[in-house]
N, C-alpha and C positions, 0 to 999 in steps of 0.2 A: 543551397536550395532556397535560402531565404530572402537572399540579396536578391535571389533571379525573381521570386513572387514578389518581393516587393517594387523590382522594376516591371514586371506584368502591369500590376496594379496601377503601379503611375504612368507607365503606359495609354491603359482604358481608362485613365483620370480623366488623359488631355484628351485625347478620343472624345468623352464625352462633353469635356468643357466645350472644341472646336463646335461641335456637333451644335449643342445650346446656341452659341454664340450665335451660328451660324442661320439655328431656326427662330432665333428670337431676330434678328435683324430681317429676316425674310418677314417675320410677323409684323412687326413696325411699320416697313413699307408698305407690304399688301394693303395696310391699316391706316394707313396714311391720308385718308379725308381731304383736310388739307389742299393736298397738292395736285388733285384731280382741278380743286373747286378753283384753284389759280390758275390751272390749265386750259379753266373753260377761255379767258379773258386774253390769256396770253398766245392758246393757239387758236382763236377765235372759229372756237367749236360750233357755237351758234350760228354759223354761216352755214352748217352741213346740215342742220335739221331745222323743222318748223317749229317747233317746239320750245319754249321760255326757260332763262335759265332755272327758274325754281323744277321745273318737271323734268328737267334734267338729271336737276340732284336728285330728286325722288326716285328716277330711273336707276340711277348709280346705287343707291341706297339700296333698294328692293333688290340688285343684281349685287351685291355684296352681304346682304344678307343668305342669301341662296347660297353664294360662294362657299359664306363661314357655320352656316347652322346645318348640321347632320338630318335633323330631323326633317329639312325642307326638300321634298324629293323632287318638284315639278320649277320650273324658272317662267313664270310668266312677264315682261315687263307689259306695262297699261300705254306704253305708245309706241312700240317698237316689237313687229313683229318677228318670228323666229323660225328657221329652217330644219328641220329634222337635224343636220349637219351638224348647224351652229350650236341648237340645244345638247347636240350629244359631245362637240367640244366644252361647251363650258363645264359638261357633266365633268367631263377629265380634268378638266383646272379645279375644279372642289373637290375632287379624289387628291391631287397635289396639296390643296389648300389644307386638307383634313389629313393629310401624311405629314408634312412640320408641324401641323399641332401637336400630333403622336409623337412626332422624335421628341419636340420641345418638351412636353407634357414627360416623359417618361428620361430626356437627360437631365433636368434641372437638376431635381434630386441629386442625385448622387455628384454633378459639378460642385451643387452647394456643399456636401459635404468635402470633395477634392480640394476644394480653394480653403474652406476652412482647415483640414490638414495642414494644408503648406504654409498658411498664414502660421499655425498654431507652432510648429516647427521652425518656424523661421525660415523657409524656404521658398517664398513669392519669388526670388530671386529667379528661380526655376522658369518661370516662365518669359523670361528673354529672350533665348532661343527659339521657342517653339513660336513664338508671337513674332518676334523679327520676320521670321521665317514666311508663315501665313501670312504677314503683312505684302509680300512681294507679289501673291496673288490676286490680290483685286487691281495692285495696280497693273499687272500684265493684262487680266481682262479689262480696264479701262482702257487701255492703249489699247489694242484689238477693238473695242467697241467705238473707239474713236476714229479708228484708221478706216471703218465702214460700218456703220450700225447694223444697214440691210441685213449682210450678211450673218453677224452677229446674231442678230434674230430670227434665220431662215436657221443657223448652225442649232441655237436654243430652240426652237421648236422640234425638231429633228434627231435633237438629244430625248427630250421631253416626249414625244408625240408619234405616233407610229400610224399616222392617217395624215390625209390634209386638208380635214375640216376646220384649221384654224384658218386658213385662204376665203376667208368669207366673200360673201359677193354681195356689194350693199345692194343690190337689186331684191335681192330674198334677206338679207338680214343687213336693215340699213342702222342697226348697234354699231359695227361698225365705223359708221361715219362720223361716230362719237365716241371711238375710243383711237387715237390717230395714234401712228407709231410713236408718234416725236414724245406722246404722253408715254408710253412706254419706255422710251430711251430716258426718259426724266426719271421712270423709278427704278430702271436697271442705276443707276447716276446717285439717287441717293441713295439705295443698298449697299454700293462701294463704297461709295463716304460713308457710311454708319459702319459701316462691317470693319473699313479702316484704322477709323476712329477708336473703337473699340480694343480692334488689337493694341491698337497703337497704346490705349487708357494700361492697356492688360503689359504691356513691356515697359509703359513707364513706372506703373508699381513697383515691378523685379525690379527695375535699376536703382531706384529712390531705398527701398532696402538693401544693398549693398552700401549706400551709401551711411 
């Protein structure tokens, strides 16, 4: 009976470590600044609106704040006006955004204690397996998301989304003419690289202790 709780246990270890792993590299991205602000120049966003790149960022800024703070109930941006539609999709992408804070926020805990266990035991070794394993997923969805993004993104909204207020129409919300998929294919792109990485950092531990 004991052996069995204790594989339960490590069971909802990895559970929860996956889970972390998985809402902190989603938080990374989301959070990613950065790669919006290289986006501007590289998919020469400034050609879709009238508007300068500084008031750009302001824009992005103000609509990421919205995203990540609970307490902000209304999304106005100051040069980009908004459709009944479009406001009540982004409301759904901050209900997402504020659900992996909640996973993240409430797996951390107890992974940090999980990995100290194993470390403390000598048993990092342990997660080879499980990491090998989840390693082979992002590269399957990169291959899929490679083979046709489009779809990739009509498949994730559809997962995600039970309406089709994401189908914006820049005529009533020209936000979109500044948020281009190809900037989304970028952060689906480095999700997989982080998340891979990651595992990858997490199965070269196990192996380096065996050694």
């Amino acid at each position: 009976m004991g052996k069995r709780k204790g594989l339960v246990l490590e069971y909802l270890g990895f559970i929860c470590l996956f889970l972390t792993i998985l809402s902190l590299c989603i938080t990374i991205t989301i959070n990613f600044r950065p790669l919006y602000i290289f986006d501007i120049d590289y998919l020469n966003i400034l050609d879709y609106t009238e508007i300068g790149k500084k008031e750009l960022i302001a824009n992005f800024d103000q609509l990421m704040q919205y995203l990540n703070n609970p307490f902000i109930t209304t999304l106005k941006l100051p040069d980009f006006p908004m459709s009944e539609s479009g406001a009540f999709h982004f409301y759904e992408v901050k209900r997402l955004f504020l659900l992996n804070y909640a996973v993240l926020i409430t797996t951390m805990v107890p992974s940090f204690f999980f990995l100290r266990y194993l470390k403390k035991n000598g048993w990092l070794w342990r997660l080879m397996n499980p990491f090998r394993i989840g390693m082979i997923v992002p590269l399957i969805l990169l291959f899929v998301m490679f083979i046709g993004f489009d779809q990739f993104f009509v498949q994730f909204h559809s997962i995600f989304f039970n309406n089709d207020d994401w189908l914006f129409n820049p005529a009533t919300d020209p936000v979109i003419n500044v948020l281009p998929e190809a900037f989304f294919m970028h952060c689906f792109l480095f999700f997989f690289i982080l998340l891979e990485g990651t595992l990858f950092a997490g199965y070269w531990v196990g192996k380096k202790q065996l050694k």
